[in-house]
C-alpha positions as CSV (number, residue, x, y, z in Angstrom):
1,X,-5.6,63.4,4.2
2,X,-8.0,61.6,6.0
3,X,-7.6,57.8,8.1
4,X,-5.1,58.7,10.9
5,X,-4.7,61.0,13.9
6,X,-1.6,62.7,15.2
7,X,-2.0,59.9,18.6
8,X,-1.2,57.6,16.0
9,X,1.8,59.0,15.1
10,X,5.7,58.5,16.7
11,X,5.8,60.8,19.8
12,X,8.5,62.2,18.0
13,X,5.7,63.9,15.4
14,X,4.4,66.3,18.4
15,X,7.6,66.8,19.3
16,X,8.9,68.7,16.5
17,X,5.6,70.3,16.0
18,X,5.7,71.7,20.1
19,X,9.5,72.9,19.7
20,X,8.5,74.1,15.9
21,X,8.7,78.1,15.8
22,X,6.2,77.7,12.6
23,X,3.8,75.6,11.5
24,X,3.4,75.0,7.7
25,X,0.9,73.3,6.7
26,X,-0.7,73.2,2.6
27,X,-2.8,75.5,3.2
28,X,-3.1,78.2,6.1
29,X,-5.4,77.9,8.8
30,X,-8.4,80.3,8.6
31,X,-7.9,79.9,4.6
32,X,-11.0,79.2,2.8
33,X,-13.5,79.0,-0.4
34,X,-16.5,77.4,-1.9
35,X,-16.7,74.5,-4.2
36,X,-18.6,75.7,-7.0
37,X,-22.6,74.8,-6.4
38,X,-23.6,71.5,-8.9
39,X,-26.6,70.3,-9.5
40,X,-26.3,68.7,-12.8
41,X,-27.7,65.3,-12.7
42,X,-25.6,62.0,-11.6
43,X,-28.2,59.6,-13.4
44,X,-27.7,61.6,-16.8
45,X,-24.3,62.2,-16.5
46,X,-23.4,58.1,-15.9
47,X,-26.5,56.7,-18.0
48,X,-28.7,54.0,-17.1
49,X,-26.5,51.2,-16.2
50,X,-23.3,53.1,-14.5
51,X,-26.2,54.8,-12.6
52,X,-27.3,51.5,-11.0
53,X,-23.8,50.1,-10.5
54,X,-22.7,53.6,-8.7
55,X,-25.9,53.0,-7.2
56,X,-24.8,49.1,-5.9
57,X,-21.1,50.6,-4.9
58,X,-22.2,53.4,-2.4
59,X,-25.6,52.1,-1.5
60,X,-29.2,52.9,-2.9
61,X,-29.6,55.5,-0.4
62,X,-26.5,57.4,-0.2
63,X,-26.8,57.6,-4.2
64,X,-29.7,58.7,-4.7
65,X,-29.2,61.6,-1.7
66,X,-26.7,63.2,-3.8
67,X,-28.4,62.6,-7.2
68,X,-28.9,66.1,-8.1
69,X,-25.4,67.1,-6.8
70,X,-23.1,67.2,-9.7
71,X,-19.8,64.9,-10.6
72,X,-17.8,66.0,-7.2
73,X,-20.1,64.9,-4.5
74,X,-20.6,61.8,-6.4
75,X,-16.7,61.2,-6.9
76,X,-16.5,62.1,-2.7
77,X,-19.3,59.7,-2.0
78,X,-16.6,57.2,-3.5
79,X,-13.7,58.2,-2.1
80,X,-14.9,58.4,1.6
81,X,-16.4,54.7,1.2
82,X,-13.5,53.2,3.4
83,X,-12.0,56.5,4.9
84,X,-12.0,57.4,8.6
85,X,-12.8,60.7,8.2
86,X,-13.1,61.8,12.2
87,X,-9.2,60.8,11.9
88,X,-7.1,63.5,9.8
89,X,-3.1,64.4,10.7
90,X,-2.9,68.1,9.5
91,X,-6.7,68.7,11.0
92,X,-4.6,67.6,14.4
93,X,-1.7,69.3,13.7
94,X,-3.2,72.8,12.9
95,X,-5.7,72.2,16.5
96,X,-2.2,71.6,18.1
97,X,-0.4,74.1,16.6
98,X,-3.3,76.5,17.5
99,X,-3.7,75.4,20.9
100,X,-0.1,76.4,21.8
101,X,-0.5,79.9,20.1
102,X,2.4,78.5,17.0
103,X,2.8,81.1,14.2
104,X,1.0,79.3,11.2
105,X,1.5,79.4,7.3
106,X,0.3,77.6,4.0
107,X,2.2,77.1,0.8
108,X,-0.8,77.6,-1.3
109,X,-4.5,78.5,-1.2
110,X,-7.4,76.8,-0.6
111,X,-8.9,78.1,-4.0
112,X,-5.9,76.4,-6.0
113,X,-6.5,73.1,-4.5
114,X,-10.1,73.8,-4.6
115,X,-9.8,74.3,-8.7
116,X,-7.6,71.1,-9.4
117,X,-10.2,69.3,-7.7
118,X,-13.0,70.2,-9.8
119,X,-10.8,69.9,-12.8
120,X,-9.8,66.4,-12.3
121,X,-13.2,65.1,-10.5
122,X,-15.2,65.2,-13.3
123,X,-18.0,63.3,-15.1
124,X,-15.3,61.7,-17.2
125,X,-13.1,60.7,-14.4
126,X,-16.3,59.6,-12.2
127,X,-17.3,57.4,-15.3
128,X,-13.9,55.5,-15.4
129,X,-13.9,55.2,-11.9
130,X,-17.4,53.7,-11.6
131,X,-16.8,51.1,-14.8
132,X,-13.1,50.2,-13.2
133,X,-14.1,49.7,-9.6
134,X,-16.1,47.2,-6.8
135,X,-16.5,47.4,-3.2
136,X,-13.6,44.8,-2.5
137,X,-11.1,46.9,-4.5
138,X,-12.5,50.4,-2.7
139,X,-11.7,48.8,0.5
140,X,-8.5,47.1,-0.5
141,X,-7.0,50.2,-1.8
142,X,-7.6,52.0,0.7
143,X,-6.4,49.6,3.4
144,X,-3.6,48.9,1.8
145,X,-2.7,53.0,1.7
146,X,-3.4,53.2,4.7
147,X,-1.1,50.5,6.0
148,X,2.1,51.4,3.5
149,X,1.7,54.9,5.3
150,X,1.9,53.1,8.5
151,X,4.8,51.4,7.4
152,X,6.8,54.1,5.9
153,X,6.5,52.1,2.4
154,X,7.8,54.7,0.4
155,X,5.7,54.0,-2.9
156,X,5.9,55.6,-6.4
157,X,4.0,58.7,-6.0
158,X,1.4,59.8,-8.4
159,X,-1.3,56.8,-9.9
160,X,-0.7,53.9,-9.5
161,X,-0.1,51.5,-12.1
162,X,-3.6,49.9,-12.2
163,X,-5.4,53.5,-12.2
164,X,-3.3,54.6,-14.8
165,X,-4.3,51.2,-16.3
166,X,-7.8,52.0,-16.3
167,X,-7.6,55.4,-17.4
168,X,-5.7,54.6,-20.7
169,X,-8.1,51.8,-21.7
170,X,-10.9,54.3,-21.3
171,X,-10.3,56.4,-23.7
172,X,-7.1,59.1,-21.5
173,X,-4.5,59.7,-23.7
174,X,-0.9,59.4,-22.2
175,X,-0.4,62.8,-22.2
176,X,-3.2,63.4,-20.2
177,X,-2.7,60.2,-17.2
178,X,0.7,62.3,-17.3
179,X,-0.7,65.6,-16.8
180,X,-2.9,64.3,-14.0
181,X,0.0,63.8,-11.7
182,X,1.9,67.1,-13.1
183,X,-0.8,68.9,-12.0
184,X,-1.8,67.2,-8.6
185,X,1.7,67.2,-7.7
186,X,4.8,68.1,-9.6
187,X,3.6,71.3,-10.6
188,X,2.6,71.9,-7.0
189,X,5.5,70.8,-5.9
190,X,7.9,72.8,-7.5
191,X,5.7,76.0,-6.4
192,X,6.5,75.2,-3.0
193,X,10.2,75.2,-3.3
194,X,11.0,78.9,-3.0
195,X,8.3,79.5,0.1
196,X,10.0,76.2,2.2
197,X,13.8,78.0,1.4
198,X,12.1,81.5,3.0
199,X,10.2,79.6,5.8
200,X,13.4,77.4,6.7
201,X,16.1,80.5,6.8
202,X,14.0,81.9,9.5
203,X,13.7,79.9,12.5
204,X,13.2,76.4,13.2
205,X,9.7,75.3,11.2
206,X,7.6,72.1,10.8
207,X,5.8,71.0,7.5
208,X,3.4,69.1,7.2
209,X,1.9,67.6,3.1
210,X,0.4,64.8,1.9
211,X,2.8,61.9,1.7
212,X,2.7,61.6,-2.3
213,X,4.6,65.1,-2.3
214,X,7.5,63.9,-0.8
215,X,9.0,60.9,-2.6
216,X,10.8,60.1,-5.6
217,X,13.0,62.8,-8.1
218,X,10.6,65.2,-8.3
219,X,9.5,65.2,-4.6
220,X,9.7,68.0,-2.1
221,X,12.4,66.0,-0.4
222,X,14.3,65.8,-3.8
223,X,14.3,69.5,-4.8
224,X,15.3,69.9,-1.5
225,X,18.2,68.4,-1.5
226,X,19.2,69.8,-5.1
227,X,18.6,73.4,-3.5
228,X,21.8,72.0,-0.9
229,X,19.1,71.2,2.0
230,X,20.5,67.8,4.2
231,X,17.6,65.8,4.4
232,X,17.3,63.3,7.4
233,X,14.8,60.6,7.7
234,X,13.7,60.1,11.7
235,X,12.6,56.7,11.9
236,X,10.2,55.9,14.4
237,X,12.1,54.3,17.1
238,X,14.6,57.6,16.8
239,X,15.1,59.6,19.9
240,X,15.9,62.7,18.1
């Protein structure tokens, strides 16, 4: 959840987390785990030429520092390409919500979303991502992102069309490009349900997920709602 800090934010956003009796947040602060130590090979894992072209995508020398690190730091080394990483919202919300003494909580653990991340980063999913990519479509993607969050595009969550794209014409059945966003989100989604109805029958509580949890009909928002929860969206320029 990295690219933009609470100052960036609708004074509104501090608001609600100051008058918030709880903050919720995925996981709970103080929660933590290990990834799993890797030092499989990046060069063998990619072969020859999808070694050279990660190799032109993150730079010679960033490559070949984490060439002995496995699948994940190779995938992370991609995905941080274009990311502001000093700038992260729930980082900035948990310092907040610490520095005024809130009561905190998680709706999952760090190990669970330390698991699906291992699962789904893997030398499979860093080869498709190496073939299917450039530089100008890292940064574009992410821009782009970064802007429809800005915005308050609300966006299909889940891949996007062109990942799912690529994923299917490299060998994914669609099964499995389907069981990607299950796991990642739907399934996670739906575990969350029964904690939100406990936190929000107790006092007044602010939650804070990533973005892709919250739209479409089986978002957070949606379940919600079928559970008899009024949901509100506070626009920016709302005094509320």
């Amino acid at each position: 959840h990295a690219g933009i800090s609470l100052t960036k934010e609708p004074p509104i956003v501090e608001a609600k987390v100051r008058s918030a009796s709880t903050v919720v947040l995925e996981t709970a602060p103080g929660d933590d785990a290990d990834f799993p130590e890797d030092k499989s090979s990046v060069p063998e894992l990619l072969g020859p030429d999808l070694w050279q072209r990660y190799r032109k995508l993150v730079g010679p020398g960033r490559a070949d520092a984490i060439a002995t690190k496995g699948a994940l730091e190779a995938h992370f080394l991609m995905l941080g390409m274009y990311e502001d990483s000093s700038q992260a919202l729930d980082s900035d919300i948990e310092t907040l919500a610490s520095t005024l003494k809130k009561k905190t909580a998680g709706l999952e653990t760090v190990q669970v979303q330390v698991d699906l991340i291992v699962a789904m980063l893997n030398a499979r999913s860093l080869r498709v991502a190496v073939q299917t990519t450039d530089r100008s479509r890292m940064q574009h993607d992410t821009e782009v992102d970064l802007q429809d969050y800005c915005a308050g595009v609300e966006k299909p969550p889940g891949l996007n069309a062109n990942d799912r794209k690529d994923l299917l014409a490299s060998g994914y059945t669609e099964a499995e490009v389907n069981q990607i966003d299950d796991k990642m989100l739907y399934q996670r989604n739906r575990n969350w349900i029964p904690k939100l109805e406990k936190l929000f029958a107790d006092n007044d509580v602010f939650v804070v997920v990533g973005a892709d949890h919250l739209s479409g009909d089986k978002g957070v928002l949606a379940l919600l709602a079928k559970r008899g929860f009024k949901v509100t969206r506070i626009e920016a320029t709302d005094e509320r």
